[in-house]
MDAnalysis code that builds the backbone (N, CA, C; Angstrom):
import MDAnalysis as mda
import numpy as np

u = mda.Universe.empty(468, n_residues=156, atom_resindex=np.repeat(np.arange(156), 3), trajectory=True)
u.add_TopologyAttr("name", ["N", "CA", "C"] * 156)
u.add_TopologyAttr("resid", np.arange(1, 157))
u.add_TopologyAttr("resname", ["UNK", "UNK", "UNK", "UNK", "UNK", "UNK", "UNK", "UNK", "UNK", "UNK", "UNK", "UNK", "UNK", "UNK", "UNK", "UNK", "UNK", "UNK", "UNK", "UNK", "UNK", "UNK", "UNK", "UNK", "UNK", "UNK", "UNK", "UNK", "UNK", "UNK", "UNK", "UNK", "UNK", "UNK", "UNK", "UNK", "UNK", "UNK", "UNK", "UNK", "UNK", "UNK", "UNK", "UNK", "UNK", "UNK", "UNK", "UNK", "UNK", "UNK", "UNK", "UNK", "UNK", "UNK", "UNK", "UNK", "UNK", "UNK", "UNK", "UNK", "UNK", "UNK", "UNK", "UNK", "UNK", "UNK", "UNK", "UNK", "UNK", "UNK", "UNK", "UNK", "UNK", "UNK", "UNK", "UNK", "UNK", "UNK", "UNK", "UNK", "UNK", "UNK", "UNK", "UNK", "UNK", "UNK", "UNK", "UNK", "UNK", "UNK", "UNK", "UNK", "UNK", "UNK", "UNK", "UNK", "UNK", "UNK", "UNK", "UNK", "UNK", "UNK", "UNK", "UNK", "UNK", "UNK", "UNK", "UNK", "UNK", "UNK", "UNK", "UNK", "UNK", "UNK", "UNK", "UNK", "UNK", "UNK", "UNK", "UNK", "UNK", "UNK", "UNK", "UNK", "UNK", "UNK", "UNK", "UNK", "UNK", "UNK", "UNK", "UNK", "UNK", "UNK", "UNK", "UNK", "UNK", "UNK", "UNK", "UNK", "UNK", "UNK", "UNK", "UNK", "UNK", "UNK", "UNK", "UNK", "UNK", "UNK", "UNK", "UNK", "UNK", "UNK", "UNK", "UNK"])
u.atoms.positions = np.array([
    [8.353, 9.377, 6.209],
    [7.302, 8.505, 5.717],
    [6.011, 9.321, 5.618],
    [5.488, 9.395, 4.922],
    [4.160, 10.413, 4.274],
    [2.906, 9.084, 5.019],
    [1.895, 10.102, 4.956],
    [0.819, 9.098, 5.532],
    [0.470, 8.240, 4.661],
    [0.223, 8.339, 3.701],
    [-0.139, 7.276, 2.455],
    [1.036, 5.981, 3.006],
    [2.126, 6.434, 3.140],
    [3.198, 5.044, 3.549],
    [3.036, 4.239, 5.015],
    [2.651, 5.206, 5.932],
    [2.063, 4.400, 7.182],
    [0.562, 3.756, 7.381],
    [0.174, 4.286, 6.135],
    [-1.387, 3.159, 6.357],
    [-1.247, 1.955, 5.702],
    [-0.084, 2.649, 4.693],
    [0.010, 0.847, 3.458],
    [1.093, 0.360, 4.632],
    [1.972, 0.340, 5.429],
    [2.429, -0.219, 6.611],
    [2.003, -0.880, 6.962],
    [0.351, -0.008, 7.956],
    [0.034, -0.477, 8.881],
    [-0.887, -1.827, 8.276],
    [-1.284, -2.246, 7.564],
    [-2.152, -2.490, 6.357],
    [-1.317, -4.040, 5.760],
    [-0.105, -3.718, 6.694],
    [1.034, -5.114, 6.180],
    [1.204, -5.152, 4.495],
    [0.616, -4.178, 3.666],
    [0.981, -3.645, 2.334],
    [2.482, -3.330, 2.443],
    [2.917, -4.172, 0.778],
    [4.245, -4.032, 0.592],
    [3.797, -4.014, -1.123],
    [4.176, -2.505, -1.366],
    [3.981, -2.658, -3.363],
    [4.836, -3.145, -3.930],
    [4.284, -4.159, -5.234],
    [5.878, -4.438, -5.810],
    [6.122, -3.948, -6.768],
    [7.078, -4.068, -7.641],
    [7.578, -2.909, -9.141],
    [6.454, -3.258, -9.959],
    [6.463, -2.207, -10.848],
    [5.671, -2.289, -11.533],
    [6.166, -3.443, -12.725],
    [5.179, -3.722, -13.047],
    [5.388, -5.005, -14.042],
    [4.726, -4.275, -15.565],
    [5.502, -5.084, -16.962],
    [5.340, -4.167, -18.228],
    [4.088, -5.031, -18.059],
    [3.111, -3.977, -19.357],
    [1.467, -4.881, -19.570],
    [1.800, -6.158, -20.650],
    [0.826, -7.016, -20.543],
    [0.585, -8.440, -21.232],
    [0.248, -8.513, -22.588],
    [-0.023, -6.775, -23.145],
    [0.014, -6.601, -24.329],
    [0.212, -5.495, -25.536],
    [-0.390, -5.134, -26.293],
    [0.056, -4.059, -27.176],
    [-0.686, -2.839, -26.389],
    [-0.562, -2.355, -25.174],
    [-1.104, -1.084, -24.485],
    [-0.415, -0.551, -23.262],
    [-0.673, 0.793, -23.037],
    [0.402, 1.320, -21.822],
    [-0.039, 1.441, -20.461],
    [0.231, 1.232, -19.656],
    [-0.482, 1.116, -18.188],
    [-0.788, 1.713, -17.357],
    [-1.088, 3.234, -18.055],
    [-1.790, 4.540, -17.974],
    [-1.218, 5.339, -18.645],
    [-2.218, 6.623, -19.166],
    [-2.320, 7.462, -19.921],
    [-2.035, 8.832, -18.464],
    [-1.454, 9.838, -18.984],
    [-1.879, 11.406, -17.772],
    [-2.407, 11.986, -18.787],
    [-3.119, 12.542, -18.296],
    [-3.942, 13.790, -19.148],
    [-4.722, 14.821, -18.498],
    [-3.720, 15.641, -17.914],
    [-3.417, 17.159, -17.651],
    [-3.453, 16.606, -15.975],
    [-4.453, 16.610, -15.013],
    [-3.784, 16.111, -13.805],
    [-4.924, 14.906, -13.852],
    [-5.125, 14.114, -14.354],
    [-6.109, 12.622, -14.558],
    [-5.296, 11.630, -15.002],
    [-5.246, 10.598, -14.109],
    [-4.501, 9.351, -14.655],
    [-5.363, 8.271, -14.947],
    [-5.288, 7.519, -16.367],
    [-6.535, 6.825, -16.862],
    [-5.410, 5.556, -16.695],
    [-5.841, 4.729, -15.459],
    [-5.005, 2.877, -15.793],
    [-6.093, 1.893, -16.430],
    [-4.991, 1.783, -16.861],
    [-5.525, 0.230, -17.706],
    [-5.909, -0.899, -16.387],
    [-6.487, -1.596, -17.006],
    [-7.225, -2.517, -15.911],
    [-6.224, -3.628, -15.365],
    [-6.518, -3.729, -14.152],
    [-5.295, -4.589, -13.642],
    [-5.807, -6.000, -12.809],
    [-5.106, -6.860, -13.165],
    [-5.341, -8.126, -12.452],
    [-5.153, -8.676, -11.533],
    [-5.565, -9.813, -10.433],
    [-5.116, -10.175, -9.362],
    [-3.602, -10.979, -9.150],
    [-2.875, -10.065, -9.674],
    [-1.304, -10.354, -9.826],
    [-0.552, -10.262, -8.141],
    [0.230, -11.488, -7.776],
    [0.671, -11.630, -6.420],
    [1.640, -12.682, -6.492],
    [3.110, -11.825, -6.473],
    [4.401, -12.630, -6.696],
    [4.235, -12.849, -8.017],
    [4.079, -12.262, -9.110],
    [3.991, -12.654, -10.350],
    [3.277, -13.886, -10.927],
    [2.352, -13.727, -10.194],
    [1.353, -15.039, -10.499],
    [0.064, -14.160, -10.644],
    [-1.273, -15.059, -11.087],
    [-2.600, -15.391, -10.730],
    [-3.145, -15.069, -10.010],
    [-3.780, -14.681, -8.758],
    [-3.804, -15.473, -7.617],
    [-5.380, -15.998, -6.950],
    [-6.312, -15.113, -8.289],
    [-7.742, -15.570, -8.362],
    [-8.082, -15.913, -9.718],
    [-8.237, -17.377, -9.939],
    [-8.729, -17.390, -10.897],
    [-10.131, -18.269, -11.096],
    [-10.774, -18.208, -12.196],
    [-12.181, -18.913, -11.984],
    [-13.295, -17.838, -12.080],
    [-14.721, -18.672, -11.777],
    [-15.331, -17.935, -11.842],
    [-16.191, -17.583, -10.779],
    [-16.987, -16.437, -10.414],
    [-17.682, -16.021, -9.541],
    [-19.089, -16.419, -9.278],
    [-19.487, -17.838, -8.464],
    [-20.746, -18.147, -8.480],
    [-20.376, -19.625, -8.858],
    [-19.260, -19.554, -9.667],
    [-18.771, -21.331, -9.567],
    [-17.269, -21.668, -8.597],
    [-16.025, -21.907, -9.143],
    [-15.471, -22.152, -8.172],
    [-14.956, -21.101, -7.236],
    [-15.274, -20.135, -7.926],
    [-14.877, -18.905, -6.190],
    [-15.799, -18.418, -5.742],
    [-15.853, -18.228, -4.511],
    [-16.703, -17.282, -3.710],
    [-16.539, -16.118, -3.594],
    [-17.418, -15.493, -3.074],
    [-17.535, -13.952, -2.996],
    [-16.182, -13.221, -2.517],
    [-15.564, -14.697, -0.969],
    [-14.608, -13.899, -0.344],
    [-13.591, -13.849, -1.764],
    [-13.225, -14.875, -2.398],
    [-12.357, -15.343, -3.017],
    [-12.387, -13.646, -3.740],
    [-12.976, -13.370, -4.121],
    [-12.913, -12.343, -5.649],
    [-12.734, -10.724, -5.114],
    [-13.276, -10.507, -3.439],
    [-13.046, -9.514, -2.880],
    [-11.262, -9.208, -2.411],
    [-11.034, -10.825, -2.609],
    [-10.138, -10.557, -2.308],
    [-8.729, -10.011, -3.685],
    [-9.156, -10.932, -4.184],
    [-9.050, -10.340, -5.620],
    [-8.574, -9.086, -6.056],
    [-10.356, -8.673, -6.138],
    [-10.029, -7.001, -6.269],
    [-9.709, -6.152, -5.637],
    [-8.985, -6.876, -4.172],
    [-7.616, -5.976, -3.242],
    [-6.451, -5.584, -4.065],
    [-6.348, -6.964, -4.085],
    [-5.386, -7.346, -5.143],
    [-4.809, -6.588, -6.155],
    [-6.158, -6.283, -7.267],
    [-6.152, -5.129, -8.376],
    [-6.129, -3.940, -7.974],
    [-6.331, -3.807, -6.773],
    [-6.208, -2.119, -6.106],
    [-5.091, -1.979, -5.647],
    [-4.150, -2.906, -5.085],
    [-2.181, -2.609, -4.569],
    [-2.321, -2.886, -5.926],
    [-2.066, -3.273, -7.315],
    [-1.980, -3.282, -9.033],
    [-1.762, -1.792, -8.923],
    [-3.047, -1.133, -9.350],
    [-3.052, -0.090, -9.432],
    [-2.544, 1.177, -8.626],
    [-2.175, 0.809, -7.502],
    [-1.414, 1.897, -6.471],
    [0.034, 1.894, -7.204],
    [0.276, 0.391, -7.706],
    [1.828, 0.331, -7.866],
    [1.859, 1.093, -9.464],
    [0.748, 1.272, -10.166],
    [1.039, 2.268, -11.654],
    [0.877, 3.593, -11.503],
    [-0.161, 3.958, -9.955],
    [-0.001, 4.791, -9.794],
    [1.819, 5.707, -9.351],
    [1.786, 5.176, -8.525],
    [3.187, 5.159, -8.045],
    [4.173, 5.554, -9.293],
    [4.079, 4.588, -10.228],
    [5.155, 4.442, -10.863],
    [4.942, 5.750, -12.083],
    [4.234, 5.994, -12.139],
    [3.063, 7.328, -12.970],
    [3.765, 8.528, -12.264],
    [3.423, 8.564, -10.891],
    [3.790, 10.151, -10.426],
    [4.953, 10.153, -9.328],
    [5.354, 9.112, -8.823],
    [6.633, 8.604, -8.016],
    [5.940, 8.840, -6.794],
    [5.129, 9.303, -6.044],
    [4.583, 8.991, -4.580],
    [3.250, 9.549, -4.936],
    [2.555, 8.340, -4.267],
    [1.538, 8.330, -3.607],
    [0.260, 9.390, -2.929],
    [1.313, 10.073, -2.090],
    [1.333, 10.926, -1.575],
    [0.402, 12.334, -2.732],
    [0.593, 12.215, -4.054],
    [0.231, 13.154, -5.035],
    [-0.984, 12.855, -5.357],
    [-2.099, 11.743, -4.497],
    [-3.268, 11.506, -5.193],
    [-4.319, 12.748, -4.502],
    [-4.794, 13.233, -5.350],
    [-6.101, 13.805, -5.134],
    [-7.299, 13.191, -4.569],
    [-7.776, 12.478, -5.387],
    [-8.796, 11.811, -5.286],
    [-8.769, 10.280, -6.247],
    [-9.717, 9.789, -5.904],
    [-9.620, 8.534, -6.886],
    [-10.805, 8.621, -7.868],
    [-11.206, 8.970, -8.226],
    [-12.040, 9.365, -9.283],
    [-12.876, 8.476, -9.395],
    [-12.901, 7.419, -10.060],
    [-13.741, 6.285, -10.847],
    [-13.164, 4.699, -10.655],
    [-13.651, 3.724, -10.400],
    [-13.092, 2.411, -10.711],
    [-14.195, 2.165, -11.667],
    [-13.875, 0.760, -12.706],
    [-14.813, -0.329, -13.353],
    [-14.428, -1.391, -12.702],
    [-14.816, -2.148, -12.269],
    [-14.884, -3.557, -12.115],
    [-15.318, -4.223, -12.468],
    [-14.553, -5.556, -13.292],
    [-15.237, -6.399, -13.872],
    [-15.081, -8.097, -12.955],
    [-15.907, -8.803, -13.291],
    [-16.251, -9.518, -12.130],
    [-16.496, -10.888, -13.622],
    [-15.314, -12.016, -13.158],
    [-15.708, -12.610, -14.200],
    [-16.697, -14.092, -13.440],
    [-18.297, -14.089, -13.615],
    [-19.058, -14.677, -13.496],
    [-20.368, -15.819, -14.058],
    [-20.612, -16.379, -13.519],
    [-21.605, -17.627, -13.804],
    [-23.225, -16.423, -13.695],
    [-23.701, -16.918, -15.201],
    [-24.816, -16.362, -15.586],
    [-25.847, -15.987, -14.095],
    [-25.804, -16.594, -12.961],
    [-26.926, -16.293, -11.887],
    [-26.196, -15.653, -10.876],
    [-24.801, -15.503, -10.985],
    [-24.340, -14.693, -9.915],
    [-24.461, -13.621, -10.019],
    [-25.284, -12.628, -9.088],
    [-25.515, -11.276, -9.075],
    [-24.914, -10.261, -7.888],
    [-23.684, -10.853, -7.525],
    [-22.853, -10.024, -5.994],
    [-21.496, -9.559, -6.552],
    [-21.802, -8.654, -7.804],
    [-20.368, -8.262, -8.393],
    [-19.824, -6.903, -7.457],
    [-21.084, -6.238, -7.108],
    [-20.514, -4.930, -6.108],
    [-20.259, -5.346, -4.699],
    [-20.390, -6.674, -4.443],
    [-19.421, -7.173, -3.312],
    [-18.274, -7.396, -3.416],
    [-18.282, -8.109, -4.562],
    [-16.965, -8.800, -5.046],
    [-16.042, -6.789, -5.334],
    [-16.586, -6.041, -5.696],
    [-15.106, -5.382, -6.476],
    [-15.402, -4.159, -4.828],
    [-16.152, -4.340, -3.847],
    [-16.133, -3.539, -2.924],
    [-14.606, -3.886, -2.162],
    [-13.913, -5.219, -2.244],
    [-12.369, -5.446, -2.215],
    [-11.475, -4.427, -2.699],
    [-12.032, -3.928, -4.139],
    [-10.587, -2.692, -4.467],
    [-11.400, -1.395, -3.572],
    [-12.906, -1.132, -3.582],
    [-13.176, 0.311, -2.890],
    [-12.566, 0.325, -1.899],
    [-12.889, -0.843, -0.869],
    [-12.282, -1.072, 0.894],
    [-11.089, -0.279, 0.812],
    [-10.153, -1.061, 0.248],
    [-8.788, -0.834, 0.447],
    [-8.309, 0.739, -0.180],
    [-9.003, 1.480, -1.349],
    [-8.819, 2.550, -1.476],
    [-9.079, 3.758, -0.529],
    [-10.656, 3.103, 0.269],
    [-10.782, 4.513, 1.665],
    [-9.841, 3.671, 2.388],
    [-9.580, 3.057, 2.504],
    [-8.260, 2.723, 3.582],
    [-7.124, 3.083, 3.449],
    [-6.391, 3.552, 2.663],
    [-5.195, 3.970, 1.966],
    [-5.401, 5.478, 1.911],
    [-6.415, 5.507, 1.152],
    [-6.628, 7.285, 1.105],
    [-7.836, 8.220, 1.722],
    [-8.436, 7.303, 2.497],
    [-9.520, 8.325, 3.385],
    [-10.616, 8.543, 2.568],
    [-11.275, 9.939, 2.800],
    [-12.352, 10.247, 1.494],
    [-11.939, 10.325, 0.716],
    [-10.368, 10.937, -0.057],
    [-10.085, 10.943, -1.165],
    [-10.137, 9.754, -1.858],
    [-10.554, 8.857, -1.283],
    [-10.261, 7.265, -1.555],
    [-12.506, 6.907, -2.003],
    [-12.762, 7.674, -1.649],
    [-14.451, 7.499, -2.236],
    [-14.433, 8.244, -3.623],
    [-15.187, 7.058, -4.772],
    [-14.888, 7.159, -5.936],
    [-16.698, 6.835, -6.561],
    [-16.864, 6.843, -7.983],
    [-17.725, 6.105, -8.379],
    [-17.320, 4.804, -9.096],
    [-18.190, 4.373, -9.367],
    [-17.988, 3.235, -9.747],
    [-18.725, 2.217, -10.587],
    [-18.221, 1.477, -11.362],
    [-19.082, 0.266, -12.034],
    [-18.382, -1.102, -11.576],
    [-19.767, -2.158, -11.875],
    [-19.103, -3.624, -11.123],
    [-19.846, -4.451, -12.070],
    [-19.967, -4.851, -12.883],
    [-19.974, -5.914, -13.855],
    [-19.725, -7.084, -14.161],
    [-20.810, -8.186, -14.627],
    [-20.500, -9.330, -14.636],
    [-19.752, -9.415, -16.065],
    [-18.832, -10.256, -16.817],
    [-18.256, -10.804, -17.360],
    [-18.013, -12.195, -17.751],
    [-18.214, -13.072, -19.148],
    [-18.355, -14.228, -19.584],
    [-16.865, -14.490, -19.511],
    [-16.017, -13.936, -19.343],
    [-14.333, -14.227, -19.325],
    [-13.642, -12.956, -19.424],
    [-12.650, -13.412, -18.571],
    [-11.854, -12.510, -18.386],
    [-10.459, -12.678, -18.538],
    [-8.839, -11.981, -19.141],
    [-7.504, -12.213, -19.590],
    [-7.510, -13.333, -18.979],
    [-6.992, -14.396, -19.489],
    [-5.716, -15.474, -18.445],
    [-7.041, -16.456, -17.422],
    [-7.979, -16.222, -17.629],
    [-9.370, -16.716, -17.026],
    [-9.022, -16.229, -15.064],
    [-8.893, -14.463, -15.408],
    [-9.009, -13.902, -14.064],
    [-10.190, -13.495, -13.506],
    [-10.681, -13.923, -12.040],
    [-11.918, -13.899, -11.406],
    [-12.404, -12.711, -11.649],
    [-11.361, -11.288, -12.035],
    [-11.412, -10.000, -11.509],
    [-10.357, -9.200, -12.019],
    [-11.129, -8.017, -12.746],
    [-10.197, -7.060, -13.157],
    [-10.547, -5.698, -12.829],
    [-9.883, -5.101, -12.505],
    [-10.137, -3.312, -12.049],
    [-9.671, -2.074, -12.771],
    [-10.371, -1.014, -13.351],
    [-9.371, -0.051, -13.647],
    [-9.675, 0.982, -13.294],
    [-9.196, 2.592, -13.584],
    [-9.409, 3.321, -12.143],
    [-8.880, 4.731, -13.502],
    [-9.663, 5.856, -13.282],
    [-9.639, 6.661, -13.151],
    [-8.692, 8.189, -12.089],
    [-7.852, 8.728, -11.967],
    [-7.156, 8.704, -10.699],
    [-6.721, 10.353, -10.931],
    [-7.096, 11.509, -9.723],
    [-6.614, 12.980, -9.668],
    [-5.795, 13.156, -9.445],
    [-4.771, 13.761, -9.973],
    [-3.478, 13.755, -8.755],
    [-3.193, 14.906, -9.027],
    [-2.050, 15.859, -7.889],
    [-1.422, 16.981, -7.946],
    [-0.801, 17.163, -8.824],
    [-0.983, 18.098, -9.769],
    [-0.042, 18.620, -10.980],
    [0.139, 17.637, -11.963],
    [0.762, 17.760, -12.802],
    [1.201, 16.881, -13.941],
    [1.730, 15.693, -13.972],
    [1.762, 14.692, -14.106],
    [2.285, 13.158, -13.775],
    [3.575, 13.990, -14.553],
])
């Protein structure tokens, strides 16, 4: 078991398969050792599992939790991109989009849910930059979408 597998353990993290995307696009690009994912949703058991908006019916916890959510998403394309985990470099970049009510202004709370869980999984390699953005709607009317930038060892 590689350390990347005993923190998502300890972490009660369980990834699930990767799932095909919802539309005409691929669910990351490699390009040379950079993995560019497409933005991923608060998908849990093949559902939803935040939906609404930020500042009306969800709260802050609601959307942090969310963009946990979109961060095991994206571990699992990572994964499925380079076959372990274990091959990340660094995490490069997230966007977060934060789908919100015109006066809500706590979107870098809300997507600090996918940062958390990335230094938790991967340490400093897991400190990234980042954008957090409000949004008038989002796919499927999701609270929260993430996409990620990602280094990894050698060639996907």
């Amino acid at each position: 078991m590689t350390e990347i597998e005993r923190r998502l353990a300890a972490l009660n993290i369980v990834l699930p398969a990767a799932t095909a995307p919802a539309a005409n696009y691929v669910p990351y690009v490699a390009s040379g050792n950079l993995l560019y994912l497409s933005g991923q949703l608060p998908m849990k058991d093949g559902k939803l599992a935040c939906v609404g908006k930020l500042g009306g019916e969800l709260a802050i916890e609601d959307g942090y939790a969310g963009a946990r959510l979109c961060a095991i998403n994206l571990m699992v394309q990572i994964k499925a991109a380079v076959g372990d985990l274990a091959r990340v470099r660094r995490i490069v970049r997230l966007g977060g989009f934060v789908n919100s009510t015109p006066s809500f202004v706590d979107q870098p709370k809300v997507i600090n849910g996918a940062s958390d869980l990335f230094v938790e999984v991967f340490g400093d390699a897991g400190r990234h930059a980042r954008s957090a953005v409000a949004c008038p709607s989002l796919p499927f009317g999701a609270g929260v979408e993430v996409d990620a930038v990602v280094e990894v060892d050698g060639h996907p």
